[in-house]
PASEBA-1860 file (N, C-alpha, C; in nm, 3 decimals):
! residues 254
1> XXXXXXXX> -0.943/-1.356/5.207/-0.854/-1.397/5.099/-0.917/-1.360/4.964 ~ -0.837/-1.287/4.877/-0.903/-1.250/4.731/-0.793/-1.314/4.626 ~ -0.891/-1.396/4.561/-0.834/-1.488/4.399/-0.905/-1.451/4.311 ~ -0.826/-1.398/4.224/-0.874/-1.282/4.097/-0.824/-1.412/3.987 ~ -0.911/-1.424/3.878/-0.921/-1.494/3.765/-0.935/-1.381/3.700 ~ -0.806/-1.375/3.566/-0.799/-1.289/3.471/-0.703/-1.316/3.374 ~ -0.667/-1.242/3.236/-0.578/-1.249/3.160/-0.513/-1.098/3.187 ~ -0.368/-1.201/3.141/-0.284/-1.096/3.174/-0.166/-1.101/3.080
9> XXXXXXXX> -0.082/-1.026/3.074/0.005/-1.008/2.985/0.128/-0.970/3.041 ~ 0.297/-1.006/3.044/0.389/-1.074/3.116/0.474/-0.915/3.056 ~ 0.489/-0.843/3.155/0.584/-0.679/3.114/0.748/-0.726/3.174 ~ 0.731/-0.787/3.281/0.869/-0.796/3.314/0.880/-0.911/3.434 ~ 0.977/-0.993/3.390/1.035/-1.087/3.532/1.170/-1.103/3.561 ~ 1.151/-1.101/3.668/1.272/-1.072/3.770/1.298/-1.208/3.869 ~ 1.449/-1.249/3.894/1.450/-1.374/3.903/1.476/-1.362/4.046 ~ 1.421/-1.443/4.152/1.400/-1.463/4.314/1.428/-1.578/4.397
17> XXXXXXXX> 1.526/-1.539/4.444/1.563/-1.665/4.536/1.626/-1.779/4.452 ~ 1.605/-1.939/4.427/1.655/-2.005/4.355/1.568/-2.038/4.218 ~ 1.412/-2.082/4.280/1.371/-2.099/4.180/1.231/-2.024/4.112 ~ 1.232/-1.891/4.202/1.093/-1.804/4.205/1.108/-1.675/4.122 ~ 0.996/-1.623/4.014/0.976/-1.547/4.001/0.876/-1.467/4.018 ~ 0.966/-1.296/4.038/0.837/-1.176/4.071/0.863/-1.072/3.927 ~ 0.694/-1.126/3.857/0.641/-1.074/3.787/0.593/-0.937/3.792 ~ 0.597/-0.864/3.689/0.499/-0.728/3.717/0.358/-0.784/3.529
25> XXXXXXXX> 0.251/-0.824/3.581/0.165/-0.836/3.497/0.062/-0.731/3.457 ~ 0.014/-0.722/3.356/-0.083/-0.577/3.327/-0.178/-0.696/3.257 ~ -0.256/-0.686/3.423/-0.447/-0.774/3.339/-0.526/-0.728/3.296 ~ -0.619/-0.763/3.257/-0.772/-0.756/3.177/-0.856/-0.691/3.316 ~ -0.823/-0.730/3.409/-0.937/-0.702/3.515/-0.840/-0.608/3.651 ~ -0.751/-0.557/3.632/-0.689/-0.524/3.779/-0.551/-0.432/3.752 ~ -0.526/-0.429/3.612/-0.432/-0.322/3.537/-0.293/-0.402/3.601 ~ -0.200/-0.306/3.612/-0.057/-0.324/3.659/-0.051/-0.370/3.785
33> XXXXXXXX> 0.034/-0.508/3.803/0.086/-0.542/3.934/0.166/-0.655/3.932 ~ 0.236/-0.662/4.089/0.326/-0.726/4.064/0.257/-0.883/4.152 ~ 0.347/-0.981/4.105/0.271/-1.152/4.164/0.435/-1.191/4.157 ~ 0.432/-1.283/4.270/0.532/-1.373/4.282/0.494/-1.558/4.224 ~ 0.570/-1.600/4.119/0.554/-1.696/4.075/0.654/-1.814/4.125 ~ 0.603/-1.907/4.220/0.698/-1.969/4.311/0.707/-2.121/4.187 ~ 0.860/-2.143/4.182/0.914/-2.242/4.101/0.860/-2.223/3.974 ~ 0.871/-2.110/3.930/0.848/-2.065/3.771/0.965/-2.114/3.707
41> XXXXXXXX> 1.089/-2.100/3.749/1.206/-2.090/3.703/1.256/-2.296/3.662 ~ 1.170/-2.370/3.756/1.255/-2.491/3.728/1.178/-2.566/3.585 ~ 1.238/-2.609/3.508/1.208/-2.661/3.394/1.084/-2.725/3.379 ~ 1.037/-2.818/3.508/0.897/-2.889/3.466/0.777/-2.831/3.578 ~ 0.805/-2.680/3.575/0.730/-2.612/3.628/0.542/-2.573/3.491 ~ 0.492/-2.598/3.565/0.328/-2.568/3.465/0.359/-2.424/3.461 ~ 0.397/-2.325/3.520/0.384/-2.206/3.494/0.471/-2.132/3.417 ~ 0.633/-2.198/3.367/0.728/-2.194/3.281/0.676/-2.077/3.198
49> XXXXXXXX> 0.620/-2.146/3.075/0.575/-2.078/2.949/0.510/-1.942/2.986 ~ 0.437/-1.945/3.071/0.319/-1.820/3.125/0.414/-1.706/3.194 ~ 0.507/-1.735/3.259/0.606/-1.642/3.315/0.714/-1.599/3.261 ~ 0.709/-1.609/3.111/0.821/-1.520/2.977/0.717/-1.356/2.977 ~ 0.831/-1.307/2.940/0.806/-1.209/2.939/0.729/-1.182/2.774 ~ 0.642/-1.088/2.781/0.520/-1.108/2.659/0.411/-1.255/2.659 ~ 0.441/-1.334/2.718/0.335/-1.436/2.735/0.159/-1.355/2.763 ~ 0.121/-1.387/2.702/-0.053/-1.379/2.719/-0.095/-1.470/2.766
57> XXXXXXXX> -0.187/-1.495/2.909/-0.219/-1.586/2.979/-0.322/-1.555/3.031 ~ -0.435/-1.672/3.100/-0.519/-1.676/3.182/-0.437/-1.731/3.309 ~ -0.495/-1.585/3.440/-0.406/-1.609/3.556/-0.517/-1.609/3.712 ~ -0.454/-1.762/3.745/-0.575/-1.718/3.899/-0.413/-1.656/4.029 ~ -0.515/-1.566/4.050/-0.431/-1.531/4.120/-0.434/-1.462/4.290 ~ -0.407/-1.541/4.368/-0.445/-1.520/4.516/-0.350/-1.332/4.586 ~ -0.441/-1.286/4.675/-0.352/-1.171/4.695/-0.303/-1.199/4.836 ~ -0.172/-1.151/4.842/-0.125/-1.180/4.974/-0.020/-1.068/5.007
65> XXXXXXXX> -0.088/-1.000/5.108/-0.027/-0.859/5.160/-0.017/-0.764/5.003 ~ 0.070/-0.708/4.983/0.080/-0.600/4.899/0.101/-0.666/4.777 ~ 0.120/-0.796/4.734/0.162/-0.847/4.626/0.069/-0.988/4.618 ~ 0.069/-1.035/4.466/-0.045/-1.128/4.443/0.072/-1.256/4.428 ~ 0.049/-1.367/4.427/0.076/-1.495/4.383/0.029/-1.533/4.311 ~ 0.097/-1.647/4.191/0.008/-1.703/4.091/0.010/-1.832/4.157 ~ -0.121/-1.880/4.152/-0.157/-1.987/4.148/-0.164/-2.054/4.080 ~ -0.251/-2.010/3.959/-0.253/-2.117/3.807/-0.238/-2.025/3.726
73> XXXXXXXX> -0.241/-2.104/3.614/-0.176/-2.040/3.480/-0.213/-2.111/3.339 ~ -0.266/-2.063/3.222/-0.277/-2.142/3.099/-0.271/-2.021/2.989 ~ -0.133/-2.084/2.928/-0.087/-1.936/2.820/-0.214/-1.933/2.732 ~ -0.239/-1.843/2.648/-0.296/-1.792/2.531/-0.236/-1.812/2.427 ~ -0.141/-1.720/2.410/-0.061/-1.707/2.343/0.111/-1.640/2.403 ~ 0.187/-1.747/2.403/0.330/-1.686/2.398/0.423/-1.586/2.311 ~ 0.338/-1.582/2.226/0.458/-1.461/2.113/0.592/-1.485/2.105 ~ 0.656/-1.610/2.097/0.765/-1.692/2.129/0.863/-1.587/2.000
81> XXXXXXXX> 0.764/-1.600/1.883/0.858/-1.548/1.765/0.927/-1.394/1.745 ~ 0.829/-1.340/1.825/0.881/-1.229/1.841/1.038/-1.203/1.866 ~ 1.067/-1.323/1.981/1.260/-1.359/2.043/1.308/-1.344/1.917 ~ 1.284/-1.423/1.826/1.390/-1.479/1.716/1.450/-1.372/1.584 ~ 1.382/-1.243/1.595/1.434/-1.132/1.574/1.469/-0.986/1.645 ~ 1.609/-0.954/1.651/1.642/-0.892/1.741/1.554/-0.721/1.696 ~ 1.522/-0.674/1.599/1.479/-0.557/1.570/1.309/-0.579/1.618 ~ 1.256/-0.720/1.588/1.072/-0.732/1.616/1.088/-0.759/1.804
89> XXXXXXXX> 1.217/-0.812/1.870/1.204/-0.778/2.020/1.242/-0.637/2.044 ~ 1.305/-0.608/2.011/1.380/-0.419/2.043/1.226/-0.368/2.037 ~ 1.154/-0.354/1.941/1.028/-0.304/1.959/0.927/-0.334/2.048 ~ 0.912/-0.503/2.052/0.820/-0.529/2.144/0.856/-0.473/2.289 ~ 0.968/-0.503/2.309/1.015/-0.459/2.465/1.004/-0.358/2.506 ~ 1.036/-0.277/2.369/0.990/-0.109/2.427/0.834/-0.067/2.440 ~ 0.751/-0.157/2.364/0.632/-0.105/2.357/0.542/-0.161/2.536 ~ 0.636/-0.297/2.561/0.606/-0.328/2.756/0.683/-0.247/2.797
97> XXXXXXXX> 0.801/-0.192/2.796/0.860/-0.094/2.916/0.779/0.025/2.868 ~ 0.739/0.068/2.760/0.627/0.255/2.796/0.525/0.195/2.910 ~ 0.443/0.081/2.879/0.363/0.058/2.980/0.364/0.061/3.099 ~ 0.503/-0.008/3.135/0.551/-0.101/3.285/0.585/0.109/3.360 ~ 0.681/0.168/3.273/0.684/0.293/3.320/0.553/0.370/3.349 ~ 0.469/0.351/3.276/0.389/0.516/3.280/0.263/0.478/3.290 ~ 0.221/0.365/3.354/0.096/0.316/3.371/0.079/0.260/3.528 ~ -0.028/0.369/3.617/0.008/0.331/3.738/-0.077/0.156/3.787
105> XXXXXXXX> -0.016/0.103/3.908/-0.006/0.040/3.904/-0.191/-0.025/4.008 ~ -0.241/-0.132/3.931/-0.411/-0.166/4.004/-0.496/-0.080/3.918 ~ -0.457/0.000/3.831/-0.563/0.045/3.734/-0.599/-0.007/3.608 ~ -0.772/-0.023/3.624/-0.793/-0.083/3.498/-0.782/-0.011/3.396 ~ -0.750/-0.028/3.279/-0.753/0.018/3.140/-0.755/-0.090/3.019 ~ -0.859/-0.122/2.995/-0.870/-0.216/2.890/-0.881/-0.191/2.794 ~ -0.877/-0.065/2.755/-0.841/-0.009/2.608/-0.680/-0.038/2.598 ~ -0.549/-0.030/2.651/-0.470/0.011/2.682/-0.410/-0.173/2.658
113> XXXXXXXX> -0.477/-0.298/2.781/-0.483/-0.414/2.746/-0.494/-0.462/2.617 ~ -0.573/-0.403/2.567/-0.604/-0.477/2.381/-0.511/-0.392/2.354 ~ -0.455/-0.302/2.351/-0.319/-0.251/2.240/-0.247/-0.300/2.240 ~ -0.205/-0.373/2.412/-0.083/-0.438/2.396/-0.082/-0.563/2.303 ~ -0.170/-0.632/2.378/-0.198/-0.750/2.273/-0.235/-0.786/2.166 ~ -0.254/-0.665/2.066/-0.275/-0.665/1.950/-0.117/-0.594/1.898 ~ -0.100/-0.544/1.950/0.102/-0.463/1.918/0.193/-0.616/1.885 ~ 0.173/-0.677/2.018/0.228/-0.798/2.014/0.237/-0.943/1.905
121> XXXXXXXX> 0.103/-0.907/1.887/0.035/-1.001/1.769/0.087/-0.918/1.630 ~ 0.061/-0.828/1.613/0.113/-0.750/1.492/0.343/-0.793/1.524 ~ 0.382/-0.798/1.635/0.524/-0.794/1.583/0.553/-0.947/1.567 ~ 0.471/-1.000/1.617/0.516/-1.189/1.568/0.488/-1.185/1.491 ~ 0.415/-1.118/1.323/0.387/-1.179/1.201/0.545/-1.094/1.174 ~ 0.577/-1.111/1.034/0.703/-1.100/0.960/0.669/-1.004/0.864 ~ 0.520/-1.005/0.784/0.518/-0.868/0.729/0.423/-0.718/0.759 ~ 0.521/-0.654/0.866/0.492/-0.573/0.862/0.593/-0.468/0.889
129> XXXXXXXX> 0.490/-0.306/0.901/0.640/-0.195/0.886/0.644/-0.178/1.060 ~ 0.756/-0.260/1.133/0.784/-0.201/1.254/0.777/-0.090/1.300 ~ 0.839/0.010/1.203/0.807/0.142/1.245/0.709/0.217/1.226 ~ 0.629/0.180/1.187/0.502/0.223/1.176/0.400/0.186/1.290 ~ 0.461/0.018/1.283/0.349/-0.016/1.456/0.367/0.033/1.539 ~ 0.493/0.065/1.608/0.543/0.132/1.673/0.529/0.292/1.707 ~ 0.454/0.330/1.570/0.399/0.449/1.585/0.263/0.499/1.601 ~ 0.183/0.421/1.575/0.066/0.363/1.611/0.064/0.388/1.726
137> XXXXXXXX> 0.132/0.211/1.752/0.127/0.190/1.910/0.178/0.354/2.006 ~ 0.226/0.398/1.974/0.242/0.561/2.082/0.153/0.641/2.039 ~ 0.051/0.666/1.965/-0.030/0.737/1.958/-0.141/0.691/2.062 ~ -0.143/0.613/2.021/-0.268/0.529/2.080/-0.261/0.542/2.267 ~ -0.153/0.466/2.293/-0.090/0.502/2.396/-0.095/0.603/2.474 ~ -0.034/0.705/2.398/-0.106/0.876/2.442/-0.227/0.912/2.456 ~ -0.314/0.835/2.362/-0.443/0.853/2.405/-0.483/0.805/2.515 ~ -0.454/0.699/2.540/-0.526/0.618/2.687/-0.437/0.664/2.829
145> XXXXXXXX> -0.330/0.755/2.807/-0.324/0.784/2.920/-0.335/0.947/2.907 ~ -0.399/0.972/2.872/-0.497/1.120/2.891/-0.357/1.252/2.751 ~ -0.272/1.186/2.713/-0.232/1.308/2.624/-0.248/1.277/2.484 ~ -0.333/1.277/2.443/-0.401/1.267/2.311/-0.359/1.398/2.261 ~ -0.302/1.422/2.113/-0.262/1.556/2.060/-0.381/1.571/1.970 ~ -0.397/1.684/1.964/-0.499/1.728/1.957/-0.507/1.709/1.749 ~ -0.518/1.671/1.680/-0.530/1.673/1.530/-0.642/1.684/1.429 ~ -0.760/1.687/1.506/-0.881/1.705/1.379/-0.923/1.838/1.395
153> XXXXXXXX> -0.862/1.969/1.456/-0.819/2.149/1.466/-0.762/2.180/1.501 ~ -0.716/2.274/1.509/-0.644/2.390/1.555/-0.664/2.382/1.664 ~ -0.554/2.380/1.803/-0.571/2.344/1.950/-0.595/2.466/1.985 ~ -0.536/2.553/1.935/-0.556/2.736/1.997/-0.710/2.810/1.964 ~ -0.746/2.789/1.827/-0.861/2.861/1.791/-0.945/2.769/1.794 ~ -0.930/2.659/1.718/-1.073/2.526/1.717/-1.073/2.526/1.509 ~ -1.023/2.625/1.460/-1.018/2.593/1.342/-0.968/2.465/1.241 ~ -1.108/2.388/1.188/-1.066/2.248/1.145/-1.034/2.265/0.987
161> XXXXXXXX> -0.989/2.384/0.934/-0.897/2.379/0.813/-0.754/2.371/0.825 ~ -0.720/2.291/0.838/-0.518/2.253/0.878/-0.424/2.296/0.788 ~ -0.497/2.305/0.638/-0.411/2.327/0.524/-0.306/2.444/0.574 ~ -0.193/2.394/0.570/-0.016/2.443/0.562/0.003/2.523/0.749 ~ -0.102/2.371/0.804/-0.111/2.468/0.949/0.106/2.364/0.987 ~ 0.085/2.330/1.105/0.266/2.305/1.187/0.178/2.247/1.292 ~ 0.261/2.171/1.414/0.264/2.079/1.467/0.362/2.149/1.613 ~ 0.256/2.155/1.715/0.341/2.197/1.832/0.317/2.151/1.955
169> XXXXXXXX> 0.412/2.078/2.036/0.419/1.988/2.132/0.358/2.023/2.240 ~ 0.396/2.175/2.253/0.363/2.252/2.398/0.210/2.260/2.420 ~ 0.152/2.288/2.279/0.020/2.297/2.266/-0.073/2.247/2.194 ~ -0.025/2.071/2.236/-0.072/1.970/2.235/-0.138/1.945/2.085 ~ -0.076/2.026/1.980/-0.142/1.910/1.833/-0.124/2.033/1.759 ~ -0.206/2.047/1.645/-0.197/2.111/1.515/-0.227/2.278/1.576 ~ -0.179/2.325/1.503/-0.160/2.486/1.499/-0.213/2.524/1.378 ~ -0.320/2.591/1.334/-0.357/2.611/1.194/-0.261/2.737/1.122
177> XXXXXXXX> -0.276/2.804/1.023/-0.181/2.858/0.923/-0.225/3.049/0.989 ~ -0.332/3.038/1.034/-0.357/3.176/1.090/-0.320/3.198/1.273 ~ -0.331/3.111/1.315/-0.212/3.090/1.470/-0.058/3.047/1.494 ~ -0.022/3.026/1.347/0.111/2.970/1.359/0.209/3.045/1.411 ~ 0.200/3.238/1.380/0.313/3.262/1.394/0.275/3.340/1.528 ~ 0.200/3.285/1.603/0.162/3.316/1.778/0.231/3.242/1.830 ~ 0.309/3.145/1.796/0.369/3.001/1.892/0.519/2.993/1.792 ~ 0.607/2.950/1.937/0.740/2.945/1.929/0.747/2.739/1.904
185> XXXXXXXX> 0.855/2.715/1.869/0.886/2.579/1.841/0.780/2.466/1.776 ~ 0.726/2.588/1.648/0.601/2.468/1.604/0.751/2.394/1.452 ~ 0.670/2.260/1.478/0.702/2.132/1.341/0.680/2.148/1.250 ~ 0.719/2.170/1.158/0.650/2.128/1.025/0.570/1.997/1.007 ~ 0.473/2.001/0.921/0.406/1.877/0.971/0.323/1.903/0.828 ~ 0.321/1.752/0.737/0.214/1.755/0.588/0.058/1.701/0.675 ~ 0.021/1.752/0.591/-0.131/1.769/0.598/-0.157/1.618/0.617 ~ -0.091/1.520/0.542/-0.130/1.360/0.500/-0.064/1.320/0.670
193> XXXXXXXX> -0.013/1.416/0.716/0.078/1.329/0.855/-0.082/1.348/0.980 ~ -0.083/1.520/0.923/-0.203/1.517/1.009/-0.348/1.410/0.983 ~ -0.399/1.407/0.870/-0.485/1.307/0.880/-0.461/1.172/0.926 ~ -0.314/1.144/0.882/-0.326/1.016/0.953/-0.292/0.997/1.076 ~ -0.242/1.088/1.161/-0.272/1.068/1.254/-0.439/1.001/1.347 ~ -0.487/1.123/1.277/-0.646/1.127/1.327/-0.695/0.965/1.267 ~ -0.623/0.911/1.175/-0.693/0.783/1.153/-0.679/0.679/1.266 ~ -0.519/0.697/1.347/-0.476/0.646/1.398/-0.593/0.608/1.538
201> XXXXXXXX> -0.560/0.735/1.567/-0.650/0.758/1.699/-0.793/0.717/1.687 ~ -0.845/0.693/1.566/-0.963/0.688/1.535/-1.022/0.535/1.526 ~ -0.909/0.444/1.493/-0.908/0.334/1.436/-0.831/0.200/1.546 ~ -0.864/0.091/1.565/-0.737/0.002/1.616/-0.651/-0.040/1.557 ~ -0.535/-0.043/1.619/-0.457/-0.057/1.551/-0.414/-0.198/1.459 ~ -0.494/-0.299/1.467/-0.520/-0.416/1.361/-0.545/-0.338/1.238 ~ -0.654/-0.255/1.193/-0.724/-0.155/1.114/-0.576/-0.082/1.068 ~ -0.536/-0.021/1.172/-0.434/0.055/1.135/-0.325/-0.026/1.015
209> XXXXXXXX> -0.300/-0.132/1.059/-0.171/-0.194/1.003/-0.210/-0.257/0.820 ~ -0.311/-0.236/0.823/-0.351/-0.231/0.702/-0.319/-0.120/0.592 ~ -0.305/0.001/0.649/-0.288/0.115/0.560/-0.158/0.100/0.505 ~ -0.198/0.158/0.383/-0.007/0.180/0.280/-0.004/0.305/0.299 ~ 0.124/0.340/0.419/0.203/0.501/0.434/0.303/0.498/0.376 ~ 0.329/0.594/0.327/0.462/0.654/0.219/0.541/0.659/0.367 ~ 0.658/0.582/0.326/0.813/0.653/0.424/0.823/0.749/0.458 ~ 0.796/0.874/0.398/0.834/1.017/0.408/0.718/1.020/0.531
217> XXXXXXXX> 0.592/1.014/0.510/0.495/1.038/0.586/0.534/0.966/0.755 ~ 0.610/0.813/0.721/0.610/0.743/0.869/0.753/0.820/0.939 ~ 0.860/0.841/0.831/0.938/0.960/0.954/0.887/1.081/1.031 ~ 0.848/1.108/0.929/0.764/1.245/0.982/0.710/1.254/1.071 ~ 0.645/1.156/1.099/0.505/1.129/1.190/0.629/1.069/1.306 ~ 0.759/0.961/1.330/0.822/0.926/1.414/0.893/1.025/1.478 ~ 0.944/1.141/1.399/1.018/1.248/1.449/0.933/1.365/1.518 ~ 0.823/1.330/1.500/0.679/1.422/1.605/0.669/1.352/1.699
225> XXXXXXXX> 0.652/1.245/1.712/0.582/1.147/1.848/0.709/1.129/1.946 ~ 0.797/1.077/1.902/0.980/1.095/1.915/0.983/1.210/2.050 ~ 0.922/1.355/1.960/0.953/1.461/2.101/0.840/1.479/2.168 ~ 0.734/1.466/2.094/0.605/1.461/2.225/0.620/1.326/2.315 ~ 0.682/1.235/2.264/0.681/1.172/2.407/0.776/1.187/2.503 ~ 0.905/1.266/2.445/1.009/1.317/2.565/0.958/1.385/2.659 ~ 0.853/1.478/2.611/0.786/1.628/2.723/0.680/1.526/2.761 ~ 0.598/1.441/2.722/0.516/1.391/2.825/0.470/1.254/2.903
233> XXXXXXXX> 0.575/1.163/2.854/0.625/1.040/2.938/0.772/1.027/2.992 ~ 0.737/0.917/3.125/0.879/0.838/3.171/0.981/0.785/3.045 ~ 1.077/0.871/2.994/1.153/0.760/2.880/1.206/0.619/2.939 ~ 1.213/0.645/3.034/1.324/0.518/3.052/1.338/0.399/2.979 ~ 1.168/0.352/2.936/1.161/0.222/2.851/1.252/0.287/2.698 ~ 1.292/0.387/2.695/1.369/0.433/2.534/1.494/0.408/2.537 ~ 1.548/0.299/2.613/1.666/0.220/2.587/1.650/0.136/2.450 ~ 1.561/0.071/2.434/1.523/-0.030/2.349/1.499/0.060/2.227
241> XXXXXXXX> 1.452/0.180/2.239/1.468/0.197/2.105/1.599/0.281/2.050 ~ 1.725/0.272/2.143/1.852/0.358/2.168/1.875/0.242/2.034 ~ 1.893/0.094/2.080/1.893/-0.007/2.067/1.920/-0.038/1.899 ~ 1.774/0.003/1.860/1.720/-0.031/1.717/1.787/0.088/1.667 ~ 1.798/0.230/1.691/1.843/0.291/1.646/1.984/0.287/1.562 ~ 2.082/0.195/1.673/2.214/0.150/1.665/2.219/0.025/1.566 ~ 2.147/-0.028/1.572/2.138/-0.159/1.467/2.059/-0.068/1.328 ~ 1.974/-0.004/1.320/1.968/0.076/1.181/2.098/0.162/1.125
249> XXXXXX> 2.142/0.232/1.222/2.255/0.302/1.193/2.381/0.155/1.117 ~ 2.383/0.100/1.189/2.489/-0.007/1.162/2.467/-0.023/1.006 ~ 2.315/-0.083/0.976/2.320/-0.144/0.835/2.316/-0.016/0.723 ~ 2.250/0.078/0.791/2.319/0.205/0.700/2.423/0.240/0.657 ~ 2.516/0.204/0.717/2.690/0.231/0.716/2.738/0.075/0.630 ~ 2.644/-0.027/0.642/2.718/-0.153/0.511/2.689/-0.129/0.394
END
């Protein structure tokens, strides 16, 4: 019999039988998996709070056949506030479904753990630029699952002068100004998009959310990451940001 004590963080629940739920959790010690939480669902259940989805928790947890059970449970932190705005959940949700998609499942990654839970913590406060965490958060992201774009040279030659280099998906990051016109479908891309990128990747993203980016710079930088993550993740979690899209569009049009 194996009982794993760990923190974990709540990507998705799914409701079972009358009063059971099966969780898919991404821990501190054991990466992605799924646990069945028996009488999560009835009101004066101890495990209630811990089995919302985004809950941060300490979880003991017994394994049984291919799937774990929770046994105990004591939240951390719930991120309750996050609910109470529909644009700070549209984000959070999407930033657990990239995970729940494209992160296989019993692998550790604890670089990957602290993003979430610092993403999370950054969308329950009220001032900050969503779209910016959000952009962060996919860089970063890309990094920990091996497609890091390439931004402090030139991916083709190795040349680290960028000045008036472009931005190309296929070949994974900056294109300098003397390889540019070797490559089909390069971005335009400002020099300030490229450094900050490299801050991004360089920095956590707590660190990150500190910086003042010009608008111009955070589209820019959303409409790059936008198609590098079409060519190299599962979209599916990009419902949620279909989502926000439609609610920006909306208040654009009042």
């Amino acid at each position: 019999m194996v009982i794993v004590n760990t923190q974990g963080i709540v990507l998705r629940a799914v409701k079972y039988k009358e009063n059971d739920l099966i969780l898919t959790i991404f821990t501190r010690k054991l990466g992605k998996l799924s646990a069945i939480a028996k009488g999560a669902r009835r009101t004066k259940s101890a495990l209630l709070t811990s089995c919302q989805v985004f809950a941060y928790s300490n979880f003991t947890l017994k394994k049984q056949g291919n799937m774990y059970r929770v046994v105990q449970s004591e939240i951390i932190k719930s991120f309750y506030e996050i609910s109470y705005d529909l644009d700070r959940f549209s984000y959070a949700t999407y930033a657990v479904q990239l995970i729940n998609y494209n992160v296989e499942d019993e692998v550790t990654n604890n670089r990957m753990f602290i993003l979430l839970a610092q993403t999370l913590y950054l969308y329950a406060k009220e001032d900050i630029d969503k779209v910016f965490i959000k952009d962060a958060f996919e860089l970063k992201f890309l990094d920990y699952i091996g497609f890091r774009p390439i931004v402090n040279r030139c991916s083709n030659c190795g040349n680290k002068n960028l000045t008036n280099s472009v931005f190309n998906i296929y070949e994974g990051g900056a294109i300098c100004e003397k390889c540019r016109d070797f490559f089909e479908y390069n971005m335009k891309i400002d020099l300030t998009t490229i450094r900050l990128m490299e801050y991004i990747l360089n920095n956590d993203i707590l660190t990150c959310n500190k910086a003042k980016v010009s608008k111009y710079i955070v589209k820019e930088l959303d409409k790059i990451l936008k198609r590098y993550l079409n060519q190299y993740v599962d979209n599916r979690g990009f419902k949620s940001l279909n989502l926000i899209e439609s609610i920006e569009n909306k208040k654009g049009a009042e």
